[in-house]
C-alpha positions in Angstrom: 0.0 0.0 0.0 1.2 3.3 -1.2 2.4 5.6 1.9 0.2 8.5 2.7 1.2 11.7 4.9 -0.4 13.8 7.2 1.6 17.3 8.2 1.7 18.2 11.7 0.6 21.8 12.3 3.8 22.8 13.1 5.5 21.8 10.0 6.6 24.2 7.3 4.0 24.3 4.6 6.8 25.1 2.1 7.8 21.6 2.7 4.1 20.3 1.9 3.8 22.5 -1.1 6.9 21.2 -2.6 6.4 17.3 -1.8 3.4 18.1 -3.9 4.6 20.3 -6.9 7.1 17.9 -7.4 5.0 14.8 -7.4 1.3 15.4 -7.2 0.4 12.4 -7.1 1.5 12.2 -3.2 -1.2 11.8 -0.6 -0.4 14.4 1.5 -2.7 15.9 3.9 -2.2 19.4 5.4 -3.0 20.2 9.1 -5.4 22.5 8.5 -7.6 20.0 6.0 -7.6 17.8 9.0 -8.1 20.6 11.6 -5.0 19.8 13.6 -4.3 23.0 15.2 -4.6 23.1 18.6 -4.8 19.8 18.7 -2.6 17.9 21.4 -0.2 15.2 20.7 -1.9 12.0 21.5 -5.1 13.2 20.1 -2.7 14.1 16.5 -1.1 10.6 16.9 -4.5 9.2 17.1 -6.1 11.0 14.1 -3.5 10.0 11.7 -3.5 6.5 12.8 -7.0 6.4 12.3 -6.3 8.3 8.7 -3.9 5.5 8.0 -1.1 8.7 7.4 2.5 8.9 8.7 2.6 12.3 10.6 5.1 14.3 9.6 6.0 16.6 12.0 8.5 19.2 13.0 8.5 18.4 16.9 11.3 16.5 18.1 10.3 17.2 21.8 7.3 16.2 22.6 6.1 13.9 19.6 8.9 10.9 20.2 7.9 10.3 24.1 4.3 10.5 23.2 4.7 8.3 20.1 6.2 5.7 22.4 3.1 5.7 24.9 1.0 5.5 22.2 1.7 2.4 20.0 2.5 -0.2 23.2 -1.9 0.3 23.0 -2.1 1.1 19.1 -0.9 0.7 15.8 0.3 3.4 13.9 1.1 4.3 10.7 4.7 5.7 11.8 5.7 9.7 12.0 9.2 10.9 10.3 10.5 13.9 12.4 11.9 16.7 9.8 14.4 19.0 11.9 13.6 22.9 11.3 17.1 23.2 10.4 16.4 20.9 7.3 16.1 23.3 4.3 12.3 22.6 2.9 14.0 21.1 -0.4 16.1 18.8 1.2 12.9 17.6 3.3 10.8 17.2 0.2 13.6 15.1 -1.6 13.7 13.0 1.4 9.9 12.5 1.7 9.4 12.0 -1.8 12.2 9.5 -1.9 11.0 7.5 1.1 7.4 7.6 -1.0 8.3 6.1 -3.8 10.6 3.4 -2.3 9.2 2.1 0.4 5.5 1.2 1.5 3.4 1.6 4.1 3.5 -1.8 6.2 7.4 -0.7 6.2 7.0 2.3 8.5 4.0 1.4 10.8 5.3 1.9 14.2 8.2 3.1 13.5 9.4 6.7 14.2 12.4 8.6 11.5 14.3 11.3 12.0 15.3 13.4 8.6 17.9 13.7 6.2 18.1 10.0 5.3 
């Protein structure tokens, strides 16, 4: 199954919009289509789970320790943790190259920390 994303509210929507100028084809949800903001952690883990999307997020804090009380009790889809310090073009190589060469059963429950 092909991988589909769902951005954090915190990440860059540069990043998003160049994932999908450069391959359209990517599903790749933004935060605010999925009314993420505001929205805590667990409850953000939760929704993109349900979504079947990998969260890509920007939070390297608080996402990884809430990530790992969340999938002992649920599966998840994965979330790859893009550092701010990334520049956007670099993160949308990386995202569009772990798109089209992996699939989804390869990240579920797993957590990734960008460049690759």
């Amino acid at each position: 199954m092909k991988l589909r994303f769902q951005a954090d509210a915190d990440l860059n929507q540069i990043i998003v919009r160049a994932v999908l100028r450069r391959e359209p084809t990517i599903d790749f949800q933004t935060a605010h289509d999925a009314k993420l903001a505001g929205v805590e952690d667990p409850e953000v883990l939760s929704r993109a789970a349900e979504a079947g999307r990998i969260l890509v997020t920007h939070d390297s804090k608080t996402i990884p320790t809430h990530f790992g009380q969340f999938i002992p009790k649920h599966q998840s889809p994965g979330v790859l943790i893009v550092p701010q310090s990334l520049p956007g073009h670099l993160a949308a190589d990386d995202l569009i190259l772990i798109w089209s060469a992996s699939e989804a059963e390869e990240w579920l429950n797993r957590i990734y920390y960008l460049p690759i």
